[in-house]
N, C-alpha and C positions, 0 to 999 in steps of 0.2 A: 504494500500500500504506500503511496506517497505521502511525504511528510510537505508539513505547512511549505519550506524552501523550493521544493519541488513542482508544486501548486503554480507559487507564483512567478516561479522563471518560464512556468509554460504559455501561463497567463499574458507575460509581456512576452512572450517571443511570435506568438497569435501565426498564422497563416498557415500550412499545410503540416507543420510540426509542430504545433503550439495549442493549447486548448482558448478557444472562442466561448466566451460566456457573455451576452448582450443582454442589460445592461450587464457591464462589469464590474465586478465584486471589488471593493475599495482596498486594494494590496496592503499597505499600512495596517489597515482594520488586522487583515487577514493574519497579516505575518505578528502582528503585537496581539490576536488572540492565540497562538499556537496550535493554530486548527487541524487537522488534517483531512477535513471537511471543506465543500463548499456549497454555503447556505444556499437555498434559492426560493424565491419568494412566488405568492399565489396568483396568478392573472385574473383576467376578466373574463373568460369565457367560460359557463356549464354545460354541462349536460344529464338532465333527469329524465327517471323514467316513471310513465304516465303509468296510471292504476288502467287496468286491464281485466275486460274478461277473460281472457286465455287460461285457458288449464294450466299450461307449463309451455315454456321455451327450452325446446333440442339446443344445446351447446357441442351435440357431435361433430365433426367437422364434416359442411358438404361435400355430396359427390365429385361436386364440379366449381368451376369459378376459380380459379388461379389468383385472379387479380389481387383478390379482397380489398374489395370495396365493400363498406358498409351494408348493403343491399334492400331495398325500401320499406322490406317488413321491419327490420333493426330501425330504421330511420325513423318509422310511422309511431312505436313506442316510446321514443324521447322525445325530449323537449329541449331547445338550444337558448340559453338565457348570455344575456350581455348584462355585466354586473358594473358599470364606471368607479374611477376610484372615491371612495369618501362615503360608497354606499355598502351594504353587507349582503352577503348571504345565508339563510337561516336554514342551515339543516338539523331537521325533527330527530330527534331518538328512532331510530330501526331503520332511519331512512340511511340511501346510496345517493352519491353525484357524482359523474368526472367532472374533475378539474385540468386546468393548465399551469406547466408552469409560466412566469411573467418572464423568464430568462428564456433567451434563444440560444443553444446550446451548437458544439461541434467540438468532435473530438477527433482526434488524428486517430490514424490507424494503427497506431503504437500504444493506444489507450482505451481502456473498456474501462464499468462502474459503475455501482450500485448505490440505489436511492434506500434510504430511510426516513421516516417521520422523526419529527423533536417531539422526544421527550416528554418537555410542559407540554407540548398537545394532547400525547396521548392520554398524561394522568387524568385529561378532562372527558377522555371516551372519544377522541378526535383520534381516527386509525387513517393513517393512509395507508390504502392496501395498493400500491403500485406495484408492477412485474417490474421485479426489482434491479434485473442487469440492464445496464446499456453497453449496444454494440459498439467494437470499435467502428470508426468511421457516423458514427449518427448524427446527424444534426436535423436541429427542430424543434420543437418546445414538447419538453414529456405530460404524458395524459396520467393525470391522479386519481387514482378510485379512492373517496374519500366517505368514510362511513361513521356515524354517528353511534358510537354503542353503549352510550352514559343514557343518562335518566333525565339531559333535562335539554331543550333543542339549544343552538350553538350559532354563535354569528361566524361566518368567517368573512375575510373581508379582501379586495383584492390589492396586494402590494405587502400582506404581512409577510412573515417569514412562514413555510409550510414545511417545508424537509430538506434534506442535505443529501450532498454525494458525497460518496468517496472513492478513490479513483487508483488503479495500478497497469504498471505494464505488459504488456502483452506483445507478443512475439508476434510480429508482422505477415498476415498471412499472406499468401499469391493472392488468391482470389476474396477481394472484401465483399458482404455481404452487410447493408449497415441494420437491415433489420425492417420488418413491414411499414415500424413506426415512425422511421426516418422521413423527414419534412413536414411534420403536422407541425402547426402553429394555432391548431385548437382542438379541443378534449376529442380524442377519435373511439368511433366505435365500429369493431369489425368480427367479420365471423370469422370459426375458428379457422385457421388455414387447413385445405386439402389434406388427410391423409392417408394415404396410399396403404400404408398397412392396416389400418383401421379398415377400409374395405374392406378388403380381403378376409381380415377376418369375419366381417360380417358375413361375406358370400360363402362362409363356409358353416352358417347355422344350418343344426337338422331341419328336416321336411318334419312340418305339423302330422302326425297321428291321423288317418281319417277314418282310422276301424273302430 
């Protein structure tokens, strides 16, 4: 894992070898907390999901569609809110939201990292449940699954601090792949990606009984 010195010579060296964080985290700040962290703070963009009659949603991965794109049955169950700064958002006890982060992120491909929630959020039942690596090579603003699991509803608000990275090196591959979520710049929602074994084993349940 990189240490706070590490952080910040990548941070000023920025372009195809350097880590990109917009806005950019205050160096001074960074280096006189001894972090090994780098905070990032909550944006303006949500996404909830609407109360529904539906029995249940398949999270298996489709047959087909490569792309993953969102696709309009996911789309038609949320709801996209625009939050300005100075105003909040109130997620309820048991409730779910994506979030974003407000920092636009790029990482070289010498550097992969994982998201955590702070701490003081969570003692208050504030989880961000994010998939927690990032690729090397990703840039784009990361999507927050932020879940309420205290007892009493929650302001959050956009520009606060929401969770941290932390970052190490990684052995440069040939072929980079930076990851589906690479280029969103607002809370994304997509289906599972294609797979292939997962078919298969499907295509090989018994035939129903019909004696």
């Amino acid at each position: 894992m990189l240490n706070v010195e590490e952080i910040a010579s990548l941070l000023e060296t920025g372009g195809n070898q350097g880590l990109t964080v917009v806005p950019a985290p205050h160096i001074p700040t960074l280096l006189a907390r001894g972090a090994t962290s780098v905070d990032l703070r909550l944006g303006r963009w949500f996404r909830s999901f609407k109360q529904t009659r539906v029995a249940n949603v398949s999270l298996a991965p489709p047959e087909s569609d490569s792309s993953g794109a969102p696709g309009r049955e996911r789309v038609s169950r949320s709801r996209q809110h625009f939050v300005p700064f100075g105003e909040t958002f109130v997620l309820h006890p048991g409730r779910f939201v994506l979030g974003a982060t407000l920092e636009w992120l790029r990482l070289p491909k010498s550097l992969s990292g994982y998201v955590t929630g702070m701490s003081s959020l969570g003692r208050h039942g504030l989880i961000i449940e994010t998939a927690a690596g990032i690729h090397p090579g990703f840039s784009g603003c990361l999507t927050l699954e932020l879940a309420n699991i205290g007892e009493v509803p929650l302001e959050i608000s956009p520009g606060m601090q929401i969770c941290q990275i932390f970052l190490h090196r990684v052995r440069e591959p040939e072929h980079l792949s930076a990851g589906r979520f690479s280029g969103a710049r607002k809370p994304v929602l997509q289906a599972p990606k294609p797979d292939q074994t997962f078919q298969r084993l499907n295509a090989r349940r018994p035939a129903t009984s019909t004696t």
